[in-house]
C-alpha positions as CSV (number, residue, x, y, z in Angstrom):
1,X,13.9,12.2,-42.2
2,X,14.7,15.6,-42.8
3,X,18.3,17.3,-42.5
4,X,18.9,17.6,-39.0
5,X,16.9,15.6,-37.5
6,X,19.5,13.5,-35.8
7,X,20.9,16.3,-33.4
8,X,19.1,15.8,-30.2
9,X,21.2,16.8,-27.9
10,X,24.4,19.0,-27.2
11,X,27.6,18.3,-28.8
12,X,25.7,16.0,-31.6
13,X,26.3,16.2,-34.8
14,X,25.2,15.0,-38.5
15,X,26.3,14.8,-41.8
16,X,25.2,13.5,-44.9
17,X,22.7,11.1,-42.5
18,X,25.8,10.4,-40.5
19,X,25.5,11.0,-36.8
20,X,28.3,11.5,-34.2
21,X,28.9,13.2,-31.4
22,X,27.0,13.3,-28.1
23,X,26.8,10.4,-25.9
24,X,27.0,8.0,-28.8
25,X,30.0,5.7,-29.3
26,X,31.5,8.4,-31.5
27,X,32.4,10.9,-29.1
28,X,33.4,14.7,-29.9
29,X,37.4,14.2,-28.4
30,X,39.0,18.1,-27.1
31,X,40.9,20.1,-29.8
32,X,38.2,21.0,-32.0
33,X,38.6,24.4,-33.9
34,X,36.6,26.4,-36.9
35,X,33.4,26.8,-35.0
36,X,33.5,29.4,-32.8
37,X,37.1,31.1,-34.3
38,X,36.8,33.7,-36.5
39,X,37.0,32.7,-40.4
40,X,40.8,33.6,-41.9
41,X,40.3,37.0,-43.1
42,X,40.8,38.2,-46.8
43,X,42.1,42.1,-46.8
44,X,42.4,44.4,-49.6
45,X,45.2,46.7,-47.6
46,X,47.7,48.4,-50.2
47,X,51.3,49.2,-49.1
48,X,52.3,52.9,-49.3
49,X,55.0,53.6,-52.1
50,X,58.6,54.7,-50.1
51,X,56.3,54.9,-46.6
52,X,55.7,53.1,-43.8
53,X,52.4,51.3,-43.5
54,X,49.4,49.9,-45.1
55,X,46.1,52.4,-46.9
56,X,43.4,50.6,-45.3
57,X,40.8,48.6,-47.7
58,X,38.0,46.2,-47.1
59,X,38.4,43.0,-45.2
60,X,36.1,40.0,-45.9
61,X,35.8,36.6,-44.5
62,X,37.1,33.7,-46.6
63,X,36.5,30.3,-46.1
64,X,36.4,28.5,-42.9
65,X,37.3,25.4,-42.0
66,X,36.3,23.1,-39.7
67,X,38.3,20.1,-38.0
68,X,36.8,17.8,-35.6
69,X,38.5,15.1,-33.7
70,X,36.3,12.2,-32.8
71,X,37.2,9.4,-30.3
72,X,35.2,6.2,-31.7
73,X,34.5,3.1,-30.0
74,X,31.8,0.4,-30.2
75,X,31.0,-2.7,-27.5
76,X,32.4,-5.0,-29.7
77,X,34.9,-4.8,-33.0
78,X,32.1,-5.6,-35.4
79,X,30.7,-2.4,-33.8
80,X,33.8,-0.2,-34.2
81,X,34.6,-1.5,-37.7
82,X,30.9,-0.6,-38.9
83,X,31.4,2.7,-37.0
84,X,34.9,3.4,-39.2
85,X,33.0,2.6,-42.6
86,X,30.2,4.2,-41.9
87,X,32.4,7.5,-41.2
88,X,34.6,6.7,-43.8
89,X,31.8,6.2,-46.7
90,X,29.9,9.7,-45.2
91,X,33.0,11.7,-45.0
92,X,34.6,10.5,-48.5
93,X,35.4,13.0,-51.3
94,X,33.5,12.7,-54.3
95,X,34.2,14.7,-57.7
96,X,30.8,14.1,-58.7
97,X,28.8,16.0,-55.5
98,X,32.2,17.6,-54.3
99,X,30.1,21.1,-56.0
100,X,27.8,20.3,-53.7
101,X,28.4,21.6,-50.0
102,X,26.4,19.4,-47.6
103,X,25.0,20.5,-44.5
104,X,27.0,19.6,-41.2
105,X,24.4,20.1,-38.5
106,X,25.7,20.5,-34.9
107,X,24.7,21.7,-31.5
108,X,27.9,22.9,-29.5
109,X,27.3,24.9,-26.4
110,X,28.3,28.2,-26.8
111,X,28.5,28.3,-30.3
112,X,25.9,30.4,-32.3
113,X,23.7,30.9,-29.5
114,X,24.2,26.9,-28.7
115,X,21.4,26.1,-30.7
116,X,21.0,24.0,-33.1
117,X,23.0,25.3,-36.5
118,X,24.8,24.5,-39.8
119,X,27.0,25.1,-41.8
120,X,27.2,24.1,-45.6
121,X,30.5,22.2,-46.4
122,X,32.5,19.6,-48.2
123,X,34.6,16.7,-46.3
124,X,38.8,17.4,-47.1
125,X,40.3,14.2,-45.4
126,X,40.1,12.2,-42.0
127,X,43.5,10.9,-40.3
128,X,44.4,8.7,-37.4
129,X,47.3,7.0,-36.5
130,X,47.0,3.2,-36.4
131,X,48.8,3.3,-32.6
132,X,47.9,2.1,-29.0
133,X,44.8,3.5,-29.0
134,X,43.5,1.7,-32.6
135,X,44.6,-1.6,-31.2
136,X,42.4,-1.1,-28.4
137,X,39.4,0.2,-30.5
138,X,39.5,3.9,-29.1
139,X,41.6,5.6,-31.4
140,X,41.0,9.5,-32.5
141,X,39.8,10.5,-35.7
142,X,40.3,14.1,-37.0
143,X,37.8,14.7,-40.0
144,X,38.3,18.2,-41.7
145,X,35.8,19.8,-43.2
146,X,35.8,23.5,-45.5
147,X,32.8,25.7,-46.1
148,X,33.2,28.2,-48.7
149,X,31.1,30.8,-46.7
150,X,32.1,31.5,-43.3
151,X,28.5,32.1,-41.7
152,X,26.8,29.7,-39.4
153,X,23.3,29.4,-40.1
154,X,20.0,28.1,-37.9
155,X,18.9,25.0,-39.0
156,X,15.1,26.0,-39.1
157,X,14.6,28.8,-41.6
158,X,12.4,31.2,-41.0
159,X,9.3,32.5,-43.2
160,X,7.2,35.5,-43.0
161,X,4.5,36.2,-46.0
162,X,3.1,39.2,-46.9
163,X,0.7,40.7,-49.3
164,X,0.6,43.1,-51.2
165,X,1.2,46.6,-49.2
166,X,-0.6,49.8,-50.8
167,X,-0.9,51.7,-48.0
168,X,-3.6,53.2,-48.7
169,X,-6.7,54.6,-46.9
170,X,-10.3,54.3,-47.5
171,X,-10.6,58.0,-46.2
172,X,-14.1,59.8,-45.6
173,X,-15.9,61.2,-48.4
174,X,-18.0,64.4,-48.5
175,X,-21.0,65.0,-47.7
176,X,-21.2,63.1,-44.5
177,X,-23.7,60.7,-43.4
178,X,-24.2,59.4,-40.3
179,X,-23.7,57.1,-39.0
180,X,-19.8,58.3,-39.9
181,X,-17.2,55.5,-41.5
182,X,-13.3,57.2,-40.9
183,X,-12.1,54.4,-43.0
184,X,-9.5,52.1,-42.2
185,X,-5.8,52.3,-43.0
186,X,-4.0,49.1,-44.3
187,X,-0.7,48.1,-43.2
188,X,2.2,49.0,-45.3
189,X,5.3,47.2,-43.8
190,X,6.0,43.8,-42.4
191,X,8.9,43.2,-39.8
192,X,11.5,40.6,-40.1
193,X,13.6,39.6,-37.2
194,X,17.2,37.9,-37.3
195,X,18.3,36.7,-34.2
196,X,21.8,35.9,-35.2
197,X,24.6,38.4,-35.0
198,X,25.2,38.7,-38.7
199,X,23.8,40.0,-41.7
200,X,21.5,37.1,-43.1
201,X,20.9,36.6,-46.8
202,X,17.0,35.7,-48.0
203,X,15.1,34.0,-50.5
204,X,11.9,35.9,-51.8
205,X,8.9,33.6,-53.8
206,X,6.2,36.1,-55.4
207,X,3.4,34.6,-56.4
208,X,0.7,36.2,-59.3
209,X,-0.7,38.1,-60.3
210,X,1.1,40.8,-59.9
211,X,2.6,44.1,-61.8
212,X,5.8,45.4,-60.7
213,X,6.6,44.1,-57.8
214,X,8.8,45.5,-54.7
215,X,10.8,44.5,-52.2
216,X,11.2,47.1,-49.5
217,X,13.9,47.0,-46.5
218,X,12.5,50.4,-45.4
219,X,15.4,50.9,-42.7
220,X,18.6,50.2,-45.2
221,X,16.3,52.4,-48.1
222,X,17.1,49.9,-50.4
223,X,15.0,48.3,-53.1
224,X,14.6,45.3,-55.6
225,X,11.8,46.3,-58.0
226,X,11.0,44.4,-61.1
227,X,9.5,45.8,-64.4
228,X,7.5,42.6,-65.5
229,X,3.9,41.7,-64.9
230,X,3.5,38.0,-63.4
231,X,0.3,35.8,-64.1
232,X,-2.1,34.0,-62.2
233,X,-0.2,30.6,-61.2
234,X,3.2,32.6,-62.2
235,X,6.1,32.3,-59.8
236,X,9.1,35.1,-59.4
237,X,12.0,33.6,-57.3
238,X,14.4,36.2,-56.3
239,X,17.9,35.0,-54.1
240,X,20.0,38.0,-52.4
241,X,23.0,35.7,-52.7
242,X,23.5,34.5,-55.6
243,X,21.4,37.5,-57.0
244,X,19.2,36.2,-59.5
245,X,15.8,36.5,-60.5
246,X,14.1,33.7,-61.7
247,X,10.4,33.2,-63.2
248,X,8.7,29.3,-63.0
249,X,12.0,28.3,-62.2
250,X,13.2,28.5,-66.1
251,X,13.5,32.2,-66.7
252,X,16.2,34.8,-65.9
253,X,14.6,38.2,-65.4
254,X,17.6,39.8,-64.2
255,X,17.3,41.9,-67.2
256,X,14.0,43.2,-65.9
257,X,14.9,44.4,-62.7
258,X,14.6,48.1,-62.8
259,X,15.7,48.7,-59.8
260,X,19.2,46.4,-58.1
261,X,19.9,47.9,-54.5
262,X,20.5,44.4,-52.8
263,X,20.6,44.0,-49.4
264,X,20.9,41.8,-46.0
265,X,18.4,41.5,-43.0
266,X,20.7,42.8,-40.2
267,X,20.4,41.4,-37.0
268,X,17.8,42.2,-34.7
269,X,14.6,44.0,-36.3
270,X,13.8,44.6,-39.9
271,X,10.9,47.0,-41.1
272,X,10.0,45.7,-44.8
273,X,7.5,46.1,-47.3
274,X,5.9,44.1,-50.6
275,X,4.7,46.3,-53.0
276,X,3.4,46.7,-56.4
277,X,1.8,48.9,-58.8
278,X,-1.6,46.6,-59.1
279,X,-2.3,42.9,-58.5
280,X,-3.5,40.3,-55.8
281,X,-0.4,38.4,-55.5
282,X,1.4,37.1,-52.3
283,X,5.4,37.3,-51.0
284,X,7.1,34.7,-49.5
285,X,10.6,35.3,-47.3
286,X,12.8,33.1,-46.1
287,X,15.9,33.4,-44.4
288,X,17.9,31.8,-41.4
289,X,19.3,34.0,-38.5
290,X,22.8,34.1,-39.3
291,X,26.3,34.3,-37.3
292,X,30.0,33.9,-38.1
């Protein structure tokens, strides 16, 4: 069962193969926050020296976090105890994957388009008093969660391939013959389409052979071009994030990139191009629509 898969319907939710949410006995209880608010907000302001006010910098999103309270029953105790381990044993913090951020998959109306979305986090704590409402089996959890990127992704990623882009034309040639051939002119960009609200960060798989290959965001005039000839059965893995370059999963080629202008696919339309100075091989692109 793949990541996700347990969302059918709105105000479910998964994590770590752990479902809540919905119409199920673990229901989504009012007060939740960290969704749809705006991550905390990191500035870079300066104060002026013996003046009033601030020299404006950059601001950035930091971290968001995300607390749900969830009202958990069951027809029977057996029921609700099995529901409060179950929780308990997916929501637990463990140094050994606690590097790890785990996707928390949800589908909240309103949020993100209401679709169905993710965001990568770790668990920070549950709490609920042990009152009225645990003797009677419907007390309310509060589970906390904390993503160290504040974007909300789409839970299907998309692709779009591409080969390589020459853009080039066969032309006529002198002298004519009938019947006459104008040629045919090849495609030289590919479009990309985020239909988030924010700037989405992508994955690129090249596959050989290929010399020098390009990435192209024709509309930003940016570039990542890399001096290095790939083999048949070679595979160049290139990550806008973490900004890397990897070959057959083993090598760094950041050193061989001759040309380091990274960029995002904004929202809405992207024109793009793949090229390279000779070869046959293929690109791969994948990204998720993206908001915050």
């Amino acid at each position: 069962m793949a990541v996700g898969d347990l969302v059918t319907e709105e105000w479910g939710f998964e994590y770590r193969g752990f479902a809540f949410g919905g119409t199920s006995d673990l229901l989504i209880a009012p007060g939740m926050t960290g969704l749809w608010d705006t991550p905390e907000v990191r500035s870079s302001d300066q104060p002026k020296f013996r003046r009033h006010g601030l020299f404006a910098g950059d601001d950035y999103m930091g971290s968001r976090e995300i607390i749900i309270p969830i009202e958990i029953t069951g027809i029977d105790t057996a029921t609700w105890t099995a529901h409060l381990d179950a929780m308990k044993q997916a929501f637990a913090v463990d140094p050994e994957r606690d590097t790890i951020e785990d996707a928390l998959v949800f589908k909240v109306p309103g949020v993100a388009g209401g679709g169905t979305r993710l965001v990568y986090c770790r668990p920070r704590g549950l709490s609920a008093p042990i009152d009225q409402a645990w003797f009677y089996n419907i007390p309310v959890v509060t589970a906390r969660f904390v993503a160290t990127s504040p974007f909300i992704l789409d839970a299907t990623a998309t692709t779009v391939t591409s080969p390589i882009l020459a853009g080039t034309s066969s032309g006529a040639t002198w002298p004519f013959t009938w019947p006459l051939s104008w040629g045919i002119l090849s495609p030289t960009t590919f479009t990309t389409t985020n239909s988030g609200t924010r700037r989405a960060e992508w994955t690129a798989t090249i596959t050989g052979p290929v010399v020098n290959p390009q990435v192209v965001h024709i509309d930003q005039s940016k570039s990542i071009t890399l001096g290095y000839t790939l083999n048949t059965g070679d595979t160049l893995v290139i990550d806008s994030e973490t900004r890397t370059a990897t070959l057959n999963g083993v090598s760094n080629l950041y050193g061989h990139l001759t040309s380091r202008q990274w960029f995002t696919i904004a929202a809405g339309s992207n024109t793009m191009s793949f090229r390279a100075t000779s070869g046959s091989g293929t690109l791969s692109l994948v990204y998720r629509n993206t908001w915050a």
